[in-house]
C-alpha positions in Angstrom: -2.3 -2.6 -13.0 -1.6 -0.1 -10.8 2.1 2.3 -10.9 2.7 1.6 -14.0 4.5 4.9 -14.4 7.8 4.2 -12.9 9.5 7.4 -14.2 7.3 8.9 -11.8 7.9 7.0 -8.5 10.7 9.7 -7.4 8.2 12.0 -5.2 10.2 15.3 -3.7 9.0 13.7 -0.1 11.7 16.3 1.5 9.8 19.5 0.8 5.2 19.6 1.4 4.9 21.7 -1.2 2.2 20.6 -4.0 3.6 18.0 -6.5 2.8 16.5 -9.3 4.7 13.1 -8.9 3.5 13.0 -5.5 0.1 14.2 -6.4 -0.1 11.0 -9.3 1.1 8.7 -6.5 -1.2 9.5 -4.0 -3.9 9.1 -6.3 -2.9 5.7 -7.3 -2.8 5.1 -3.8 -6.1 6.3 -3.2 -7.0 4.1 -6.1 -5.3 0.8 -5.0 -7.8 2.0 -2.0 -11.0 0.3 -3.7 -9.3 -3.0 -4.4 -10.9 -5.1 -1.9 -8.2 -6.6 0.2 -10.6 -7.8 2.9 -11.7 -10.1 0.5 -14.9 -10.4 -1.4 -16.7 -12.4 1.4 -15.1 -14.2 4.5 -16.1 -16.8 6.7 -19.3 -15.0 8.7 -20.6 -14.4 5.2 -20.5 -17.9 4.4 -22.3 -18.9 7.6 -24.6 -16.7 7.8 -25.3 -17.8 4.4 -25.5 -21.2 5.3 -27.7 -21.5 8.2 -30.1 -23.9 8.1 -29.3 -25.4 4.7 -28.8 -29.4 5.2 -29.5 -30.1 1.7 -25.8 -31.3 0.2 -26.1 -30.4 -3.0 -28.0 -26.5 -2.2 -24.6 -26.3 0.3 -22.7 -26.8 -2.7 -24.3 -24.4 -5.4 -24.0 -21.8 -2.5 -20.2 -22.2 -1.6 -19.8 -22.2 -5.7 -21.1 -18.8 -5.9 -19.5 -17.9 -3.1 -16.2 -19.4 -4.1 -15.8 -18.0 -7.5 -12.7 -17.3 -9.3 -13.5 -13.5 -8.4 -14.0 -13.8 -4.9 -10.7 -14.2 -2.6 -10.8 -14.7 1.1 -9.4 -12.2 3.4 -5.4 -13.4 3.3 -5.4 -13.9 0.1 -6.7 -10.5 -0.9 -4.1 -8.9 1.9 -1.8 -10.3 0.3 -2.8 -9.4 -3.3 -2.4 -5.6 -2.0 0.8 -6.4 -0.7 2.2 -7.4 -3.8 0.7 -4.5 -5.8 2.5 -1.8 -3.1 5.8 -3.7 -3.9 5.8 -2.5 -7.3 5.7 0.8 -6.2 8.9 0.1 -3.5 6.0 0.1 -0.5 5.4 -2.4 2.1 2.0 -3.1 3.8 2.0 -1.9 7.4 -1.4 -2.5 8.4 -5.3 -2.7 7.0 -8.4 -1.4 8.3 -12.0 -2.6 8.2 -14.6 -1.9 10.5 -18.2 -1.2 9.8 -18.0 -0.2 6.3 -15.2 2.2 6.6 -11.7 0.7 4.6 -8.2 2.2 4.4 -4.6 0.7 4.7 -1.4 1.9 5.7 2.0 1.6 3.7 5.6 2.9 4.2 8.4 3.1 2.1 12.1 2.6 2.9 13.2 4.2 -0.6 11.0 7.0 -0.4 11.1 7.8 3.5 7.4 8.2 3.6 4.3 6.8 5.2 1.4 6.8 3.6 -2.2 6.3 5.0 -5.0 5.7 2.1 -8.9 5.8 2.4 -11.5 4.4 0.5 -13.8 6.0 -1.3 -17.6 6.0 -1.4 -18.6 2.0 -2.7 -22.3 0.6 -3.5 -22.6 -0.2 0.0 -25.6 0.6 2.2 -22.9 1.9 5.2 -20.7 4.4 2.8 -24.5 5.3 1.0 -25.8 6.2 4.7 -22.5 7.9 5.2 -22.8 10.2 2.2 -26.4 11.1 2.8 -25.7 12.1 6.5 -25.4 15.4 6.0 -26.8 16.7 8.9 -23.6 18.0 11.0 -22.4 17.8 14.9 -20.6 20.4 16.9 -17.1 19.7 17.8 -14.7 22.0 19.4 -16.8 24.8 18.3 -17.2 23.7 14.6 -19.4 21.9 12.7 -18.4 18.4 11.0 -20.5 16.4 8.9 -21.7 13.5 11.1 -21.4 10.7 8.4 -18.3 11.6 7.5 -17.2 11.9 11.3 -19.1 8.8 12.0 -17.1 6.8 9.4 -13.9 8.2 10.3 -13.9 7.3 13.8 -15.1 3.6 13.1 -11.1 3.0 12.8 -9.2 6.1 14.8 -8.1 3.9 17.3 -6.6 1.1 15.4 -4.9 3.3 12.7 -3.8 6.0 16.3 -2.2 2.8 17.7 -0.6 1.4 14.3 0.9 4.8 13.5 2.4 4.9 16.7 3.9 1.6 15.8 5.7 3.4 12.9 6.8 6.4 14.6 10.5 5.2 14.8 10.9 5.3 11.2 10.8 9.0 11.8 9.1 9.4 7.9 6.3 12.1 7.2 2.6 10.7 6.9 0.9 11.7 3.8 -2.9 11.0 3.8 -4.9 10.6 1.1 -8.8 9.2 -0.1 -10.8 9.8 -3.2 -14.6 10.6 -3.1 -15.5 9.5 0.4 -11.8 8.8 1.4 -11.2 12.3 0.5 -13.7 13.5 3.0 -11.7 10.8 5.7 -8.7 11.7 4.7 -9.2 14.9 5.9 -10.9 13.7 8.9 -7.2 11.9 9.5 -5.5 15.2 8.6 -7.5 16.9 11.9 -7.6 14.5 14.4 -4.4 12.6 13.8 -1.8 14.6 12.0 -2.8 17.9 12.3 0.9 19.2 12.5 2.9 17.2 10.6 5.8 17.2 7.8 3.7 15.5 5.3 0.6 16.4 3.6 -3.0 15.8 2.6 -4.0 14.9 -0.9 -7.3 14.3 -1.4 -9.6 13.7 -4.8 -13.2 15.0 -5.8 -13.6 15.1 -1.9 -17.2 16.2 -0.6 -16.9 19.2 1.8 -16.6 18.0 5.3 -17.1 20.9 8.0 -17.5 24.5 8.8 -14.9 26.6 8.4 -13.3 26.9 11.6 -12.5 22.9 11.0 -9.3 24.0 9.5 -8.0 26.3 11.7 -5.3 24.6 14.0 -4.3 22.0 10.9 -1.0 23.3 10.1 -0.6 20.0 7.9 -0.3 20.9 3.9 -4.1 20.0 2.5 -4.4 19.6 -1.5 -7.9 19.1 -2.9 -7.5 17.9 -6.4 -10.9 18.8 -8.5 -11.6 17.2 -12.1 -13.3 19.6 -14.5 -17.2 19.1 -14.0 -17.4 16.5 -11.2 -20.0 17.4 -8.6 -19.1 15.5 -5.7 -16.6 18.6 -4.3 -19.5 21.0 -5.0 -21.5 18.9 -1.9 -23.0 19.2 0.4 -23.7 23.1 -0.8 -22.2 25.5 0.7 -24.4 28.7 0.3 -27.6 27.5 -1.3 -29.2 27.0 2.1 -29.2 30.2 3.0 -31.4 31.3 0.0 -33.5 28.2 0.5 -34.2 29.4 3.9 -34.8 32.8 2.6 -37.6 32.1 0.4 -38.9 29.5 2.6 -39.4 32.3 5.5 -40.6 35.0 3.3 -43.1 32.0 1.3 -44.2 31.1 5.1 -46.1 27.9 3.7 -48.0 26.4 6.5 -46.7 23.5 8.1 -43.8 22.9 5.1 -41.8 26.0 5.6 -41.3 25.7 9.3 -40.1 21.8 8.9 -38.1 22.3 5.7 -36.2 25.8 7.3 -35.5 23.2 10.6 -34.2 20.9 8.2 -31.8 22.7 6.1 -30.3 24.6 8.9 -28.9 21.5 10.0 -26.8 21.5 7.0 -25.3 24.8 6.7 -22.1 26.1 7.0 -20.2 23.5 4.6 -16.6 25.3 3.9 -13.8 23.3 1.7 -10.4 23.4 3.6 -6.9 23.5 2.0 -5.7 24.3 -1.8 -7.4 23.7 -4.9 -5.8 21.9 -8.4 -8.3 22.5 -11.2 -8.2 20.2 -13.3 -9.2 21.3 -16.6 -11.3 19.7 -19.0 -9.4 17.6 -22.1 -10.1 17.9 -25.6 -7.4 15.5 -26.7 -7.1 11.8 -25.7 -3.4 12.2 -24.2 -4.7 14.8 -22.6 -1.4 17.5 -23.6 -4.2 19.7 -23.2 -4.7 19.6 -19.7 -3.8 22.5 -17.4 -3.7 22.5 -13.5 -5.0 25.6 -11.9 -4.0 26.9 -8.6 -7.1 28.3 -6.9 -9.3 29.3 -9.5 -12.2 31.5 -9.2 -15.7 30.2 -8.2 -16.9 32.4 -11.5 -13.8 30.7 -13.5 -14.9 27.6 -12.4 -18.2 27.9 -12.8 -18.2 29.1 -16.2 -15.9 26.1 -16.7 -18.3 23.9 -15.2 -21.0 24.8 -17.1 -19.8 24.3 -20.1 -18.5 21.1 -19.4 -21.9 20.1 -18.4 -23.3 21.2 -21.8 -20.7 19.8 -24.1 -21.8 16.1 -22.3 -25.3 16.4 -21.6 -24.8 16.5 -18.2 -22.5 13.5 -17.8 -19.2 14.7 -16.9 -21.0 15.4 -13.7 -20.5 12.1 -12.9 -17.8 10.5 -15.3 -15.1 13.3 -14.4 -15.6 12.1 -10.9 -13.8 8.6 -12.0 -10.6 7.8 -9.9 -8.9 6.5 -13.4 -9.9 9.5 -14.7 -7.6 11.4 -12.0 -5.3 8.9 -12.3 -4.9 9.0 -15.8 -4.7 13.1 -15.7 -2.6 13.7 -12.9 -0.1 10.8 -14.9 -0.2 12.4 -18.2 0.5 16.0 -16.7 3.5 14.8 -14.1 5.0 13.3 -17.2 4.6 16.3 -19.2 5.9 18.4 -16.4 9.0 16.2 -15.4 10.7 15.6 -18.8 14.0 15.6 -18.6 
């Protein structure tokens, strides 16, 4: 289920500043994000599927599959979503789906707040090409990854035109997006709400763009990082360099030439906004578990090493887990909000 910490649904939506009850619901949002509310297949699946079949009973075992208890068609999974944002005292305002990229928009009357959540990287070929664009486009004067850009504007105008919808409510806009929603999320934060009351929270988020990216966002960003998970420490940010370094000096003919073209396509990756640590739990409820402000890059990379160690590598990938957030940023809102 999904909110099922109702002590903490009382986010301080009146003041920008970091929280941890907003930080937990945001997260859950970003979370509720992956349920698949455009349904499992719809009706252009089913045709495609279908064409040319005249056999009756092959027509059948197909729409079976199809059909199964675990796949809903698009209104009933809309729906579904709506039902789960009721339990947090939201109401569905509007979904997005086009070309791969999926977020939905919610408000709440009790809370005064909009919220706009991304999804996050799925095994889909669209958010897999998305990822792996790294190569970066000039915008304004700054670089931007072009996946990430690409994704983001595959729904600007339909989430432009249904915020404007909501305008009257006169509520702050807080974005949010794990993973690959993260790296959206911020997109959102730039080109939609750039100046705004609310804020940004985004989780084990890629970086997106050069450093001048953030200059005019006046908008309150927080990047929430678990422990070891590597997705915030791509694409690199300063590796390049070095690669091109010893690429220039090596002079390898024919490779050094193509792989110093290639790589200097990707520099220039800056994170934007301010960093919660999470830190690594040695106990299951995790009362353990300490949120840094802006730690070093040596603290956390001592921190990340060890990590990495400790779990033969894993935690590189399993402290990347949106229930793992989840389930952290919950424990330690609780802790911190006792009465």
């Amino acid at each position: 289920m999904y909110f099922d910490n109702k002590s903490l649904l009382k986010p301080p939506v009146s003041r920008a500043a970091y929280s941890d009850r907003t930080a937990w619901l945001m997260v859950e949002m970003a979370r509720l994000a992956y349920f698949k509310f455009e349904g499992s297949v719809d009706i252009d699946d089913i045709a495609a599927t279908l064409t040319g079949e005249s056999d009756p009973q092959s027509i059948k075992k197909m729409l079976e599959k199809l059909l199964s208890d675990k796949q809903q068609l698009s209104d009933n999974a809309e729906a579904e979503l709506a039902s789960y944002l009721t339990i947090s005292d939201f109401v569905l305002s509007a979904v997005f789906n086009v070309d791969g990229t999926q977020a939905f928009l919610a408000t709440s009357k009790k809370y005064r707040m909009n919220v706009l959540s991304f999804r996050g990287t799925e095994a889909d070929i669209r958010d897999i090409k998305a990822d792996l664009k790294a190569t970066t486009v000039e915008i304004d004067g700054y670089q931007i990854h072009s996946g990430f850009y690409q994704a983001f504007c595959n729904v600007k105008t339909d989430i432009e035109a249904e915020l404007e919808s909501l305008k009257d409510n006169g509520y702050p806009l807080y974005i949010t997006g794990h993973s690959l929603g993260g790296a959206l999320a911020l997109c959102a934060t730039k080109f939609l709400a750039s100046d705004s009351l609310g804020a940004c929270y985004t989780f084990g988020s890629p970086r997106v763009a050069s450093s001048g990216f953030g200059d005019d966002i006046k908008t309150p960003i927080y990047r929430v990082v678990n422990a070891a998970d590597l997705v915030p420490r791509v694409p690199p940010a300063y590796i390049q360099y070095l690669l091109i370094s010893i690429f220039e000096v090596a002079h390898i003919p024919f490779v050094s030439e193509a792989v110093v073209k290639i790589l200097e396509k990707t520099v220039g990756y800056r994170h934007h906004g301010d960093m919660r640590f999470l830190t690594a739990s040695k106990n299951t409820d995790h009362s353990d578990l300490r949120v840094l402000k802006n730690p070093t890059i040596i603290d956390r990379a001592i921190r990340l090493f060890n990590r990495l160690i400790v779990t033969w590598g894993k935690a590189g990938a399993t402290d990347h887990f949106i229930k793992t957030y989840s389930n952290k940023l919950s424990a330690y809102a609780v802790m911190r909000n006792k009465k």
